[in-house]
PyMOL commands that place a pseudoatom at each C-alpha (Angstrom):
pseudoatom trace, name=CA, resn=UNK, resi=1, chain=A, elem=C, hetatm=0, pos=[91.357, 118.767, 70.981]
pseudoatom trace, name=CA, resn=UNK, resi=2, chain=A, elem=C, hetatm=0, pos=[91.537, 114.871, 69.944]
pseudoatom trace, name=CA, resn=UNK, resi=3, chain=A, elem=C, hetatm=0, pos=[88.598, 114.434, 67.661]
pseudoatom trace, name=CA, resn=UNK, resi=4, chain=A, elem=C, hetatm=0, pos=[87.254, 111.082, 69.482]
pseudoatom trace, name=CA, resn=UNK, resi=5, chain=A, elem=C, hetatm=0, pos=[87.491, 112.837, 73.363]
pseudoatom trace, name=CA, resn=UNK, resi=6, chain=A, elem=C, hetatm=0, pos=[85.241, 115.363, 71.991]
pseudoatom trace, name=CA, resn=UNK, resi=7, chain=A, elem=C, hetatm=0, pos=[82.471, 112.883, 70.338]
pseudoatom trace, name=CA, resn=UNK, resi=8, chain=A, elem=C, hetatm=0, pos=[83.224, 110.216, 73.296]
pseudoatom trace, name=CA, resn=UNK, resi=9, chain=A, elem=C, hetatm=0, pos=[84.631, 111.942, 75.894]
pseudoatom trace, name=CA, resn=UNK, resi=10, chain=A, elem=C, hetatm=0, pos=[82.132, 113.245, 79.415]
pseudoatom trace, name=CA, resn=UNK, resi=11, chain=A, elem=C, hetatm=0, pos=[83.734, 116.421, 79.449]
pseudoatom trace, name=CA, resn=UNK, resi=12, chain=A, elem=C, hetatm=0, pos=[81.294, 119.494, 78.301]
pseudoatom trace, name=CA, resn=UNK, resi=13, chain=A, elem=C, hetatm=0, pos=[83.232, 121.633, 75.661]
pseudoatom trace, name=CA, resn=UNK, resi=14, chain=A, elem=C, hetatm=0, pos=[80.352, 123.910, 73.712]
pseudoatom trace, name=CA, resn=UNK, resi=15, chain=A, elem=C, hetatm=0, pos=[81.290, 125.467, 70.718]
pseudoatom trace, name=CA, resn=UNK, resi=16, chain=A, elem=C, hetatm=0, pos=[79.931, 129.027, 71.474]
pseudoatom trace, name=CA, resn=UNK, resi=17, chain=A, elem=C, hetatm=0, pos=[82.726, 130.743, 69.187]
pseudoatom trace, name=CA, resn=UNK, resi=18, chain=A, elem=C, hetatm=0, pos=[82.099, 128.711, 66.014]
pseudoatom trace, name=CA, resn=UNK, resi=19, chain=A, elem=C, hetatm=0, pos=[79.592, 130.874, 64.075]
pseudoatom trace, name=CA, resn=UNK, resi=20, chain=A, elem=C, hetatm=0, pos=[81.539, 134.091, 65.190]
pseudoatom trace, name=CA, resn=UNK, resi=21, chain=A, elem=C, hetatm=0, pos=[84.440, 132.597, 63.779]
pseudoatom trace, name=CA, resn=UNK, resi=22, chain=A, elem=C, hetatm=0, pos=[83.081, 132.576, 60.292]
pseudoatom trace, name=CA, resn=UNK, resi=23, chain=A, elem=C, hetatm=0, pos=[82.265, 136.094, 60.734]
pseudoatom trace, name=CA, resn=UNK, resi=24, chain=A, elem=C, hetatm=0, pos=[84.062, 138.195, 57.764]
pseudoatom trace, name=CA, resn=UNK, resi=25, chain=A, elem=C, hetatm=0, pos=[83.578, 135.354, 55.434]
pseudoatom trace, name=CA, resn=UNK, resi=26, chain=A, elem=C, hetatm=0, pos=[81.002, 134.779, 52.712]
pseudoatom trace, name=CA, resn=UNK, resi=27, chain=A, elem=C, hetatm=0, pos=[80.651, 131.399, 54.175]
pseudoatom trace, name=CA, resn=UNK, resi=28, chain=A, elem=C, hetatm=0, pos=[79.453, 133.139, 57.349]
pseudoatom trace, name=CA, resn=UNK, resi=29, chain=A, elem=C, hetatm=0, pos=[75.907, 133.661, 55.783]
pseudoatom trace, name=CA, resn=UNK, resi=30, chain=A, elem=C, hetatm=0, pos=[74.397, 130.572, 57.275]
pseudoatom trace, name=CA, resn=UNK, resi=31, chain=A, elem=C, hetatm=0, pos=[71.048, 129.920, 59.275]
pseudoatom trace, name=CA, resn=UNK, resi=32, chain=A, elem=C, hetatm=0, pos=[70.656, 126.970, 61.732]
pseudoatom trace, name=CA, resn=UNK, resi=33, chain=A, elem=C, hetatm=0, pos=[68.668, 123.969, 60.939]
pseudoatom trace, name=CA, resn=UNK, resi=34, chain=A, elem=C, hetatm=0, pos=[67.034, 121.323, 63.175]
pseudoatom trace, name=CA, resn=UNK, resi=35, chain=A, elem=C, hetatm=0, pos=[66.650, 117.945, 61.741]
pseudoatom trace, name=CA, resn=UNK, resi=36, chain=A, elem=C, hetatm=0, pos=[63.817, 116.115, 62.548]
pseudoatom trace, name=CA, resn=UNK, resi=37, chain=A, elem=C, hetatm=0, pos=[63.298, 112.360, 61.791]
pseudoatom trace, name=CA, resn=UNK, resi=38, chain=A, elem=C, hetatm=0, pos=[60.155, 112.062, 60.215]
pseudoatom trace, name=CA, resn=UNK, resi=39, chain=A, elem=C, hetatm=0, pos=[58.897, 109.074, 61.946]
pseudoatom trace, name=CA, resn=UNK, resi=40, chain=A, elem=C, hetatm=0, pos=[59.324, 109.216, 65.512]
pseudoatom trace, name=CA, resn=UNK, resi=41, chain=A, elem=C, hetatm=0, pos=[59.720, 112.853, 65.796]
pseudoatom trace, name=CA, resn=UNK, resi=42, chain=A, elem=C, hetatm=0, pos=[63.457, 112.609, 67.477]
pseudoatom trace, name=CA, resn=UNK, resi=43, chain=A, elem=C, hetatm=0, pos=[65.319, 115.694, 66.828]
pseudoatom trace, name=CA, resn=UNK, resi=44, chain=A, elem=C, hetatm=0, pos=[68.231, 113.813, 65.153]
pseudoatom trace, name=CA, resn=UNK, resi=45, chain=A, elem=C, hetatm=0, pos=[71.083, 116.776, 64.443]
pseudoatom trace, name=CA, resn=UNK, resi=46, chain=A, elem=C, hetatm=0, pos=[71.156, 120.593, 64.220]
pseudoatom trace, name=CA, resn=UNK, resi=47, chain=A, elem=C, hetatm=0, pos=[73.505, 122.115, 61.937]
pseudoatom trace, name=CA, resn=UNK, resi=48, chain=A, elem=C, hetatm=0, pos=[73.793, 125.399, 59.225]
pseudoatom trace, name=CA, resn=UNK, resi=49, chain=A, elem=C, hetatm=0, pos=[72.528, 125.449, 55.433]
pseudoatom trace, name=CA, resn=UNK, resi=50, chain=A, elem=C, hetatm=0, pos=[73.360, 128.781, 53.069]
pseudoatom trace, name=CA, resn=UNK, resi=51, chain=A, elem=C, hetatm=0, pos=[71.513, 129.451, 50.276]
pseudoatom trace, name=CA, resn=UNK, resi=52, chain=A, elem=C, hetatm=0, pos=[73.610, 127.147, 47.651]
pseudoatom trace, name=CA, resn=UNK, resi=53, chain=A, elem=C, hetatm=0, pos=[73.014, 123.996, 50.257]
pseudoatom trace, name=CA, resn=UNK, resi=54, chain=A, elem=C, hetatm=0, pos=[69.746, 125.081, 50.550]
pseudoatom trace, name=CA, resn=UNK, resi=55, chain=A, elem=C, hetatm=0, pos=[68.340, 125.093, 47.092]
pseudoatom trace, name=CA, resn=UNK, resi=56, chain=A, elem=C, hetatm=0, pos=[70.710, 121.656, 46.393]
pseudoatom trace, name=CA, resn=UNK, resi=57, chain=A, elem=C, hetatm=0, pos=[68.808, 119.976, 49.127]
pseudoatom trace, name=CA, resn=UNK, resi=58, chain=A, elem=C, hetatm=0, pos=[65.398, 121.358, 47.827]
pseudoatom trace, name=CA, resn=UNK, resi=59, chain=A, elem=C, hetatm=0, pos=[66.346, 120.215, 44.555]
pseudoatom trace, name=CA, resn=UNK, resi=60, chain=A, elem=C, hetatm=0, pos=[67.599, 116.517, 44.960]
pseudoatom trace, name=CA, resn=UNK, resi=61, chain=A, elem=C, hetatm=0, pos=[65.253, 116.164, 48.451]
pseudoatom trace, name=CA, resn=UNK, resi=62, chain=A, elem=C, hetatm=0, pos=[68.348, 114.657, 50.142]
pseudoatom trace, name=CA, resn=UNK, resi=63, chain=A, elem=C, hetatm=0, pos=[69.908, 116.096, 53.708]
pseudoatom trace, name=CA, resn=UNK, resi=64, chain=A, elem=C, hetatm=0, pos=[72.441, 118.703, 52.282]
pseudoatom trace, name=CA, resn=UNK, resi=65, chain=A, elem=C, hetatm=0, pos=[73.871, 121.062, 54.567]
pseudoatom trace, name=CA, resn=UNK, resi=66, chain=A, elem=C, hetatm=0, pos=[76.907, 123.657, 54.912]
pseudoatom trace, name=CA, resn=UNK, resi=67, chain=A, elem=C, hetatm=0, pos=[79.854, 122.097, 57.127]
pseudoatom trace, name=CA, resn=UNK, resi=68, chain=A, elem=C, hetatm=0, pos=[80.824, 125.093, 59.445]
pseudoatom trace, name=CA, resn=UNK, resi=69, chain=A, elem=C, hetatm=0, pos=[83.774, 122.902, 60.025]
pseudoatom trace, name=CA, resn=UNK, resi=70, chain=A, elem=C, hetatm=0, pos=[84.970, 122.074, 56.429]
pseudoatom trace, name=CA, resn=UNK, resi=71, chain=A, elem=C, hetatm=0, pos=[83.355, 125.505, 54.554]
pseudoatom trace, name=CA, resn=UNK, resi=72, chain=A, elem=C, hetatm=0, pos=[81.891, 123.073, 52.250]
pseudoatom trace, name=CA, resn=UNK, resi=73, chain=A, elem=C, hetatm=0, pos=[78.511, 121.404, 50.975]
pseudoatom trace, name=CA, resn=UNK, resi=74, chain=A, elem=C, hetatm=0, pos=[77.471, 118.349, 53.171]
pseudoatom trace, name=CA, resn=UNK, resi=75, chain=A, elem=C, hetatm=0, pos=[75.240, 115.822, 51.984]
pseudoatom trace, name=CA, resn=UNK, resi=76, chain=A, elem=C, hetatm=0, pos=[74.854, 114.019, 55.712]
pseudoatom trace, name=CA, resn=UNK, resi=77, chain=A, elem=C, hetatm=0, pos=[75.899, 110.378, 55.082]
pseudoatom trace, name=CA, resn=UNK, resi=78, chain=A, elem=C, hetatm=0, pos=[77.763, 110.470, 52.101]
pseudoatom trace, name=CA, resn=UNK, resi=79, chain=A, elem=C, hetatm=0, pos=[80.943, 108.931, 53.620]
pseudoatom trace, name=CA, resn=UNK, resi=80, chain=A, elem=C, hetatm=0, pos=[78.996, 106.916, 56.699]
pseudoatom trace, name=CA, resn=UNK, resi=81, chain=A, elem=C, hetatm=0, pos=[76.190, 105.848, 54.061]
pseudoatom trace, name=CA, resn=UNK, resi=82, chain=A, elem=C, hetatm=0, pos=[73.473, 106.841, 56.201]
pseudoatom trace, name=CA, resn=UNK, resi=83, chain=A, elem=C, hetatm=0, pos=[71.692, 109.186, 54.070]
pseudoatom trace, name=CA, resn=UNK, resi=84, chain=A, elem=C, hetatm=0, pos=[68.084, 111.194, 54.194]
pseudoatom trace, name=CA, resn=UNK, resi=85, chain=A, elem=C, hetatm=0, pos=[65.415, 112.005, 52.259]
pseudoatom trace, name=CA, resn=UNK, resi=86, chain=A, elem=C, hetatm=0, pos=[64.039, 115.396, 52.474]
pseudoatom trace, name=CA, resn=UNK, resi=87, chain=A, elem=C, hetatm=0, pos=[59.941, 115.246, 53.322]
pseudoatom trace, name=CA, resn=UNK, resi=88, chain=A, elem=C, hetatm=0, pos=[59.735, 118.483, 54.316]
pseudoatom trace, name=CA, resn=UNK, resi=89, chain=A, elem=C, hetatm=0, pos=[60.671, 121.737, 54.903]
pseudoatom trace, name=CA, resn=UNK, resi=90, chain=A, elem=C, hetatm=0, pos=[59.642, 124.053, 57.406]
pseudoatom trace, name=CA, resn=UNK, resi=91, chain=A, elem=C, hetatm=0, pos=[60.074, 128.394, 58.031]
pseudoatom trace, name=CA, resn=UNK, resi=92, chain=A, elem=C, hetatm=0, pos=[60.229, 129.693, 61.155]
pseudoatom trace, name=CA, resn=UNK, resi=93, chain=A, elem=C, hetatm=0, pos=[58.419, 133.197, 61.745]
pseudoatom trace, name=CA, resn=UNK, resi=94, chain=A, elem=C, hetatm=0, pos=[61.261, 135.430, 61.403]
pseudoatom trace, name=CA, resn=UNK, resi=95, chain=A, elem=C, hetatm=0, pos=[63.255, 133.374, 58.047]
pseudoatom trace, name=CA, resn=UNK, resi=96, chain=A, elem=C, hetatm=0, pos=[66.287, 133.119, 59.864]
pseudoatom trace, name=CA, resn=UNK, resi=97, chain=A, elem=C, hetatm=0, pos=[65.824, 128.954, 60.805]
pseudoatom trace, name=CA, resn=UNK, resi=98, chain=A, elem=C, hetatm=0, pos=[64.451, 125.833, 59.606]
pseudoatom trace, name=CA, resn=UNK, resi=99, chain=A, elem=C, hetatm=0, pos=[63.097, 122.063, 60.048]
pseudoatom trace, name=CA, resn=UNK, resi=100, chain=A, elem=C, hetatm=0, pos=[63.702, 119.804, 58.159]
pseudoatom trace, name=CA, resn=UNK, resi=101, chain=A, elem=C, hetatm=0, pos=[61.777, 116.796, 58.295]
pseudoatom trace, name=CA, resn=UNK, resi=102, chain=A, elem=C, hetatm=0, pos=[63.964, 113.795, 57.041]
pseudoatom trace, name=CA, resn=UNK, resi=103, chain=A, elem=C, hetatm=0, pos=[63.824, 109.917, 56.422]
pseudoatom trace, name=CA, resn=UNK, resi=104, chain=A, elem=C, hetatm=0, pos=[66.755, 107.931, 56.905]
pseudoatom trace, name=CA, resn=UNK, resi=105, chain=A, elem=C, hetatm=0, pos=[67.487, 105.755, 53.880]
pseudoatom trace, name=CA, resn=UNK, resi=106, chain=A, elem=C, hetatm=0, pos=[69.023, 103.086, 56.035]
pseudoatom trace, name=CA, resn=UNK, resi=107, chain=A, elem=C, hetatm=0, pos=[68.611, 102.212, 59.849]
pseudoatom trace, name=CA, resn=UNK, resi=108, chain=A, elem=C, hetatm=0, pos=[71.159, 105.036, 61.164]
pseudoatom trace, name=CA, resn=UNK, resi=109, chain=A, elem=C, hetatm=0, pos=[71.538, 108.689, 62.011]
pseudoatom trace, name=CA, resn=UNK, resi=110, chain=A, elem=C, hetatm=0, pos=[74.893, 109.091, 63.073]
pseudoatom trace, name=CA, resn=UNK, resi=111, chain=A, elem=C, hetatm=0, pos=[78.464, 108.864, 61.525]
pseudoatom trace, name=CA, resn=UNK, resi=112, chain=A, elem=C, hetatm=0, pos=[79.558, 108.028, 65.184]
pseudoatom trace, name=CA, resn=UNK, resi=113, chain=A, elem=C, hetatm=0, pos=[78.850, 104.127, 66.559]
pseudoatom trace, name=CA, resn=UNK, resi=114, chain=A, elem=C, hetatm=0, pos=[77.998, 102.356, 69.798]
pseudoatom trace, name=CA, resn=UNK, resi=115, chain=A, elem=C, hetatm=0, pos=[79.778, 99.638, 71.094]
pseudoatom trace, name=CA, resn=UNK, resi=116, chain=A, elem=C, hetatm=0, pos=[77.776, 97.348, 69.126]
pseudoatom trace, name=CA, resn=UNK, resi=117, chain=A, elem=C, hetatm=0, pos=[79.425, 99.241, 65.796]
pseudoatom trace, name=CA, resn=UNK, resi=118, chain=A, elem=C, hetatm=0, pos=[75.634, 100.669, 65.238]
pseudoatom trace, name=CA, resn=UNK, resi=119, chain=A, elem=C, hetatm=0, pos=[74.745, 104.441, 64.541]
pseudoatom trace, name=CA, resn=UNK, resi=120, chain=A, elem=C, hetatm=0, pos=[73.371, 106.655, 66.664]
pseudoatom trace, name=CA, resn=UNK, resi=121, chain=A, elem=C, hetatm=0, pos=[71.761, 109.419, 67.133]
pseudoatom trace, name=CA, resn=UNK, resi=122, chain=A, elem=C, hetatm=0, pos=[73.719, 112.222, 67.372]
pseudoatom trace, name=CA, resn=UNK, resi=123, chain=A, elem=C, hetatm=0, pos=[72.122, 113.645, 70.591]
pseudoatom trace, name=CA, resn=UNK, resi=124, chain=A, elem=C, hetatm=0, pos=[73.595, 110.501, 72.596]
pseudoatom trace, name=CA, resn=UNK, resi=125, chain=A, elem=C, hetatm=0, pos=[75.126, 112.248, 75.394]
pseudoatom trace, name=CA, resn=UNK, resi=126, chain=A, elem=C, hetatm=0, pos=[72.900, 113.948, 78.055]
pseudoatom trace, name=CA, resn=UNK, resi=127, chain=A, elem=C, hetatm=0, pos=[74.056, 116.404, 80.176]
pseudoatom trace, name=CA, resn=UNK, resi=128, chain=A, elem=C, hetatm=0, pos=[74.205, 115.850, 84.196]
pseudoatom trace, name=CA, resn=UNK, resi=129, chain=A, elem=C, hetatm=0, pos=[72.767, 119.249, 85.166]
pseudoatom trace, name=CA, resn=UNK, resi=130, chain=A, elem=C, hetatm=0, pos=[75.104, 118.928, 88.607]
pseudoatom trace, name=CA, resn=UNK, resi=131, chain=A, elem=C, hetatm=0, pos=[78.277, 118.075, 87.472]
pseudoatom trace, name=CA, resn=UNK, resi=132, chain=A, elem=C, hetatm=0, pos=[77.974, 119.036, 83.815]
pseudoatom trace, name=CA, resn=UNK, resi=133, chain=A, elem=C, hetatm=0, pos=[79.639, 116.171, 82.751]
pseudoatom trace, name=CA, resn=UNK, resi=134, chain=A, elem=C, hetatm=0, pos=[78.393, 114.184, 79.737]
pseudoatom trace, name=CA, resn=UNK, resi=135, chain=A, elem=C, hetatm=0, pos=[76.304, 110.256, 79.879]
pseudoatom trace, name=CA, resn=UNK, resi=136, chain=A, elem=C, hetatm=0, pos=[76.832, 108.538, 77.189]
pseudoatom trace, name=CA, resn=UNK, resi=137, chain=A, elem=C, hetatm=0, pos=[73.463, 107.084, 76.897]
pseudoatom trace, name=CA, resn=UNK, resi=138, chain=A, elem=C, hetatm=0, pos=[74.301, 104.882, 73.758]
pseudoatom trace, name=CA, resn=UNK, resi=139, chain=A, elem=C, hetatm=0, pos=[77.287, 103.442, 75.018]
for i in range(1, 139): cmd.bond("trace and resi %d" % i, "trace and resi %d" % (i + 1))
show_as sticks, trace
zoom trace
């Protein structure tokens, strides 16, 4: 699937298999994360740290992550610029996810842009609950 009719596109196309996928790797030994802007409270990305992302983000208090996608560390915003801090951490009752609570170093969240060339966040789409088809609400 074309890379931009997946981030832009109104079609619903969910990922269910991607975890499952990594199954019978090493790299498979990831937990989810939900990534919380500090200041308003938006939920601003969910996405996978393993242990070596985990203690590098701990370490350096920026947003590093495990891309599912690449099998690599991810420090969100390297390429885009739009980096976080790392304020806090938090466990959930049974270890296997986390919050992070994060401050953007600049104005944006997303490596994806409106119209208007700005970044978003990456929860932009919502989902029409009749049609399942995707709003774009940051054009």
């Amino acid at each position: 699937m074309d890379k931009k009719e997946l981030e832009e596109g109104n079609q619903l196309r969910l990922d269910f298999g991607k975890i499952a996928a990594m199954a019978g790797s090493a790299d498979a030994r990831v937990i989810p994360v939900a990534v919380q802007n500090e200041a308003t409270g938006e939920v601003v990305l969910v996405a996978y740290t393993n242990e070596t992302a985990f203690r590098k983000a701990v370490a350096t208090r920026s947003l590093v992550l495990w891309s599912t996608s690449r099998n690599a560390l991810w420090e969100k915003g390297a390429t885009s610029g739009e980096t976080f801090e790392l304020t806090g951490v938090y466990v959930n009752c049974e270890q296997n996810s986390l919050l992070y609570k994060v401050r953007p170093r600049r104005n944006g969240i997303c490596h994806t842009r409106n119209a208007q060339g700005e970044p978003r966040n990456c929860f932009y789409r919502q989902l029409d609950m009749d049609s399942l088809a995707l709003d774009n609400l940051d054009p």
